[in-house]
N, C-alpha and C positions, 0 to 999 in steps of 0.2 A: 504493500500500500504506500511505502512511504518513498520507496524506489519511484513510483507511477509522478509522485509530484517533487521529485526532485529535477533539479537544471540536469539538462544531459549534458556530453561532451562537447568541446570544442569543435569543429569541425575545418579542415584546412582552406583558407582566403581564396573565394572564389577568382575562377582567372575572366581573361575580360578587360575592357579597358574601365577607367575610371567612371566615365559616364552611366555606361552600365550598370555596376556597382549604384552609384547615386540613385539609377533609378529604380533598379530594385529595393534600394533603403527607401525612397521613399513612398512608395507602395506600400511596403510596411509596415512604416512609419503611420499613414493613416488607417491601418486597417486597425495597427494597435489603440492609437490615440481615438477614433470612433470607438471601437470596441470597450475602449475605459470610461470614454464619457457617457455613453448610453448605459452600459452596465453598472457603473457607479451610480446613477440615477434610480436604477428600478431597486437596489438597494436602499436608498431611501424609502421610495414607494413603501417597502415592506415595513421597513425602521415606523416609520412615520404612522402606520394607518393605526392604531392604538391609539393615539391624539384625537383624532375623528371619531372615532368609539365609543369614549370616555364619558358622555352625555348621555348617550343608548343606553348601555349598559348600568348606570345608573339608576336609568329612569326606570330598565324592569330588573332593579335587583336585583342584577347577574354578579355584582360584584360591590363591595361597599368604596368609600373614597379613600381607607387605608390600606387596603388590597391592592385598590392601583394604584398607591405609592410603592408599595413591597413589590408590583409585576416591574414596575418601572426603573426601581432599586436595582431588581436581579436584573433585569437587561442590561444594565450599565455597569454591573459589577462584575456579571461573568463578559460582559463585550471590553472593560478594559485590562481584566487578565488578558483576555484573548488578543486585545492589541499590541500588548508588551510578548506576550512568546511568540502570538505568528508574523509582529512585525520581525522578528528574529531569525522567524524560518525562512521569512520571505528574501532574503539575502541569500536562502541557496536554494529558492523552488524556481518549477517551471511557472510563471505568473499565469500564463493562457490558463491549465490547470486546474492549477489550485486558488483561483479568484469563479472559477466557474463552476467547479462543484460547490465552493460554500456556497455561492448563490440558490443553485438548484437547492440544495436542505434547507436553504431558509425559506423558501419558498414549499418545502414540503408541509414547514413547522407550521407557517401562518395559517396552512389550509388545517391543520390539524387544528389549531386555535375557532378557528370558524365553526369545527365540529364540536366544539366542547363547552360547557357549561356550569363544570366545577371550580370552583377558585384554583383550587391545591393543583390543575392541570395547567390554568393561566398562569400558575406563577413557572410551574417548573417550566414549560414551552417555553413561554418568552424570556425564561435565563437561558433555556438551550438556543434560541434562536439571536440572544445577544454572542453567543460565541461564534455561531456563522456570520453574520454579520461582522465580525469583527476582520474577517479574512474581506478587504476589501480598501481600505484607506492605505495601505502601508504597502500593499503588493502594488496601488496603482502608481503609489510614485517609487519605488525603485521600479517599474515598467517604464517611467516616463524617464527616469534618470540612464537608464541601459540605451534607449532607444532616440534621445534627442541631446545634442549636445549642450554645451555653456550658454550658447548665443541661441539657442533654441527654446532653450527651457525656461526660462520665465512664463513668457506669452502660455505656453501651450500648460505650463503648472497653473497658468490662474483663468484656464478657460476650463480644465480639467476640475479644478477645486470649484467652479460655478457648476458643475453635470449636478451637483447635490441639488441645487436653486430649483431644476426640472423636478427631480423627483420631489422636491417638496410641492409644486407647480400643481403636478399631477395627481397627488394627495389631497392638497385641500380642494380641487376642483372636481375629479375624476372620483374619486374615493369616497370626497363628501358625499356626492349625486347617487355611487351607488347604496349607500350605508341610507340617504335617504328613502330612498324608494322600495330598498330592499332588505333594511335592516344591516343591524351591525356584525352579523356573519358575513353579510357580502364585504364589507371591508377590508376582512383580512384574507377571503376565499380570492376575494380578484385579485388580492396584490401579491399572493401568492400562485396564481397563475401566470401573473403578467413576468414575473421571479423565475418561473421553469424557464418562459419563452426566452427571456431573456440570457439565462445559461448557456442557452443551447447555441444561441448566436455567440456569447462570449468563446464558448468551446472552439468555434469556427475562426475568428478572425484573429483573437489574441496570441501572442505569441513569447516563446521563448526569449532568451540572450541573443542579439545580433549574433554573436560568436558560434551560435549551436547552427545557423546558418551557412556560416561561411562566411559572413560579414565581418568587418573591424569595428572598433568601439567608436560613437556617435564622432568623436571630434575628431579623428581621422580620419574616418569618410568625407566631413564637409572641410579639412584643411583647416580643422585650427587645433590647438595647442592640445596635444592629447592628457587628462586629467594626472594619469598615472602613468609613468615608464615603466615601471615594474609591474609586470604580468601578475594581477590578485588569482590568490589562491585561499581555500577556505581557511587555513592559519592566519593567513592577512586579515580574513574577513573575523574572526574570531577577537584578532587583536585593536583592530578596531573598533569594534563593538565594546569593549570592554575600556578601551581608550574615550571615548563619547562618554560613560557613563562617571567620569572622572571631571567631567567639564561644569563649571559654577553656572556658565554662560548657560548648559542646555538645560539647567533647573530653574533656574531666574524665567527663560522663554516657558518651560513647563508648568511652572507655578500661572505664569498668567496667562495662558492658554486656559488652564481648567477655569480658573476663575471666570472669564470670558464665556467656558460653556455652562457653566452654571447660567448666566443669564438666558445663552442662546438656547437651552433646552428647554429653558422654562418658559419662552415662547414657544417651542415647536410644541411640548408636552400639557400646558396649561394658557397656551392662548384663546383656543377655541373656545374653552371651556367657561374663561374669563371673561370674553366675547358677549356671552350668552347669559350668564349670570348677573355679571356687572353693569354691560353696558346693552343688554336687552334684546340682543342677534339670536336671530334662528339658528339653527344648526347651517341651514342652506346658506344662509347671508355671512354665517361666521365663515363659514367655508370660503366662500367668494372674496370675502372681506382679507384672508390670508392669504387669499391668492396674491395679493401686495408686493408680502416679504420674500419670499421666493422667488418673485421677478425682479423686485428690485436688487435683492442679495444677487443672483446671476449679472447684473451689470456691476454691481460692486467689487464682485469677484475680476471682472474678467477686465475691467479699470483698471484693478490694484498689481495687474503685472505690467500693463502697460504705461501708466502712472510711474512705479518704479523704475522700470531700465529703462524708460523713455527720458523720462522729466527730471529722476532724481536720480539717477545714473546707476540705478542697484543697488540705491540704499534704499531697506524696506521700513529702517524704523521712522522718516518722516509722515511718510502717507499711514504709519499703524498708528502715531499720533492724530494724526485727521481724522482716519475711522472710528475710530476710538471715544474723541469727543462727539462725532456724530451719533454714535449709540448710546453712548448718555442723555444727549438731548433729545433725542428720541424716544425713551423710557420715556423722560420728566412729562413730554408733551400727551404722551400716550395714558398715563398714572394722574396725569394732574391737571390737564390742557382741559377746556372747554365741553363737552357733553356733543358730541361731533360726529356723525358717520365719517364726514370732510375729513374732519382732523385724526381723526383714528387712521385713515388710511392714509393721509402722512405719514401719521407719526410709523406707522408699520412699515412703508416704505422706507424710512429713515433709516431705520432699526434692521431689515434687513440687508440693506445698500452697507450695514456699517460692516453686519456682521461679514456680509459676504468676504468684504477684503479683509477683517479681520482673522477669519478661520485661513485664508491662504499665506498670511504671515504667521500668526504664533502659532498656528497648527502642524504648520511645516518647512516652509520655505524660508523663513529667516534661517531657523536651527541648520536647516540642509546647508544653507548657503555657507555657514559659517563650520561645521565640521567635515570631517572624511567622507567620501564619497560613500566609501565600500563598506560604510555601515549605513549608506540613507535609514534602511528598512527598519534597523536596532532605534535611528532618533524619530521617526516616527513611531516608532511602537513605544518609547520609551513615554514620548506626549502625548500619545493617546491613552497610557497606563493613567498617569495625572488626569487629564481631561477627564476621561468616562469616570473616573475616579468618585471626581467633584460630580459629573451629573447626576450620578447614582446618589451619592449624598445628597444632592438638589430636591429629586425625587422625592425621597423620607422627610426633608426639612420642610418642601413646600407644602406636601400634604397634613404635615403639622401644623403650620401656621396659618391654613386657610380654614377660617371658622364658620361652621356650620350651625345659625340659629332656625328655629321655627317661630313664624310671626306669622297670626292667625292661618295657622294650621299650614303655612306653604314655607320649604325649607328656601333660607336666604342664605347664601355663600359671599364671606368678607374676605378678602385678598386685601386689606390693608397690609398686615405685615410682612404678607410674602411679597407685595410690592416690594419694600424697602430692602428685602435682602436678595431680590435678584438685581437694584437698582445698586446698591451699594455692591457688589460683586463686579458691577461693570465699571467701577470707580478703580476699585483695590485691582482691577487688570491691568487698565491704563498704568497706571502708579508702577507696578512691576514691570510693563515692557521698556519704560524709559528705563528703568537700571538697566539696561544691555548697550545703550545707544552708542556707547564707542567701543562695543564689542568688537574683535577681529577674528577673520578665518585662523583655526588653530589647525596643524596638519600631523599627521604621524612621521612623516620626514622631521618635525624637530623633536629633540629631546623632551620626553616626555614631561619630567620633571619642568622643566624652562618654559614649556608648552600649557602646563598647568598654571604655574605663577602666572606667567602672561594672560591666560585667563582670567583668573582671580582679580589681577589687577584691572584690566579694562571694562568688567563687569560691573566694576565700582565705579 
């Protein structure tokens, strides 16, 4: 089994002239880059449609409001083990693989969710289904790191990090409409179908290491400075891995990444909901209403790599300053602004425009930029350990702090305080990405020790 989703061999430099070569990569090139951003997406689908649910299920006591904090808990607890060991694996899998069966099982599990009615099945499924899911964020960018070079990868990492925007898109639109008409088994029965089809194309176009091809590594195909002269080998990649988790720099980035998603989950996880409670939205209109953040986050997203190497020359922490404050004010408008359809959908756009470019720098792409190559997969697993960490925490905290009274016989739902603490979470982010801001790439070529202090120091 483990053999099927490991990387294969080498294979020796196709002959040919260069052009060739080129144009075979870039064929590739987009079958992989399609194949990530559409498959990353219907993994959301899946992720997501339990947000949509959450109203349903309520309403005919299929589940209490502490139940879905605990389903919501284990999603995120076993999805950020799951990100720290298979971001680990994925440093030596076949990505086409092993990103396309975890899809298909999570797409098995959701359908299994739709058939069932017990708590005690909701809770285990959707921790089993937070582990497939997890096989997904960390394979797509070391796929994107293998297969595009320096001067390539920005653009194509922050249209990639936007594939999420769709499947939230397709969630609150697609997911709401069925869950309305069909109840809240068709929510996780479709998105779990939409999850097989999806596999199946993944299994098709994704692909291995250029190298298992015949191909050379991204930057010496397009003629510019190749990362590494020394041929990685799993020793290398082991000591790297272990080199990265030595860095100030990549906990400083992983401390305010989680913080970050703490806010960001608790829109995708408790917006709806909040919608409909507080500010009066059907299920249908709430659905509509989020349709917002998801569009607006895919432009935000796919701004913030062009933004960066464009305008600020590949520094990411100016523009994660801008997003950053933008998502704050976005919260205050949203929590505190006016009584508004108008202004709710502002402020939602705000909110998602922030997060979008925010998830593509402290999520990943600063820390990439700034450490070893040949361990992308270990820093992305290492910040989505942190990340899902804090949402899973989020989870239990929010469903704690949202008070449930009865006033003449109809239950009222208060999000005052949970306000405040996913509002203050987007504060204490900001605050921690600026401690990085004259961070510098650290490499395995320096002495380890020297490489460390240098760390330390510039983090400060």
């Amino acid at each position: 089994m483990f053999g099927f989703f490991k990387t294969r061999p080498d294979q020796p430099l196709m002959d040919g002239s260069t052009e060739e070569m080129q144009k075979k990569y870039k064929r590739y090139q987009w079958q992989v880059f399609l194949g990530l951003v559409f498959g990353y997406a219907v993994f959301y689908v899946v992720r997501l449609s339990l947000g949509v649910v959450k109203k349903p299920m309520l309403d005919a006591d299929i589940v209490t409001l502490s139940e879905l904090g605990i389903m919501g808990s284990a999603f995120f607890f076993t999805y950020a083990i799951g990100k720290f060991s298979n971001g680990l694996l994925s440093d030596y899998a076949n990505i086409g693989r092993f990103m396309s069966i975890s899809l298909l099982l999570s797409g098995v599990t959701a359908i299994a969710m739709g058939m069932s009615t017990a708590s005690f099945f909701f809770i285990l499924l959707w921790g089993l289904n937070g582990w497939f899911q997890s096989v997904g964020s960390a394979p797509s960018c070391v796929s994107l790191f293998q297969w595009f070079s320096p001067k390539q990868r920005g653009s194509r990492y922050a249209l990639w990090a936007g594939s999420r925007n769709i499947g939230e898109a397709i969630t609150w639109i697609l997911t709401a409409s069925l869950v309305s008409y069909f109840g809240w088994q068709a929510g996780f029965i479709g998105a779990g179908i939409a999850a097989i089809a999806a596999a199946l194309c993944m299994l098709i176009v994704l692909k291995d290491r250029p190298q298992t091809y015949g191909l050379p590594d991204p930057a010496t195909a397009f003629g510019e400075e190749p990362e590494s002269k020394k041929k990685a080998c799993p020793e290398d990649t082991r000591k790297a891995q272990i080199f990265i988790l030595k860095q100030p720099t990549l906990w400083l980035i992983a401390a305010a990444c989680a913080m970050m998603y703490v806010s960001r989950y608790a829109m995708s996880s408790w917006a709806v909901l909040y919608l409909q409670e507080v500010k009066g939205y059907s299920l249908l209109d709430a659905g509509f209403a989020m349709s917002a953040y998801p569009i607006a986050g895919l432009v935000g997203a796919i701004l913030s790599g062009m933004v960066s190497d464009k305008i600020f020359n590949s520094n990411r922490h100016i523009p994660t300053l801008m997003y950053g404050i933008a998502n704050i004010a976005g919260m205050c408008l949203l929590f505190f602004g006016p009584s508004s359809h108008m202004v709710d959908a502002v402020a939602l756009t705000m909110i998602g425009f922030a997060i979008g470019g925010l998830v593509v720098f402290l999520a990943g792409l600063t820390a990439c930029d700034l450490m070893p190559q040949k361990a992308v997969g270990a820093v992305k697993g290492f910040i989505g350990l942190c990340a899902y960490m804090a949402a899973s925490m989020q989870e239990l905290v929010s469903a704690s702090l949202i008070d449930i009274q009865t006033i003449n016989g109809v239950e009222v739902y208060d999000f005052t305080q949970a306000q405040y603490f996913w509002l203050a979470s987007s504060v204490l982010s900001l605050f921690l990405a600026l401690t990085v801001w004259n961070a510098k790439k650290v490499t395995m070529d320096d002495d380890s020790s020297e490489a460390l202090e240098e760390s330390k120091r510039l983090s400060v």
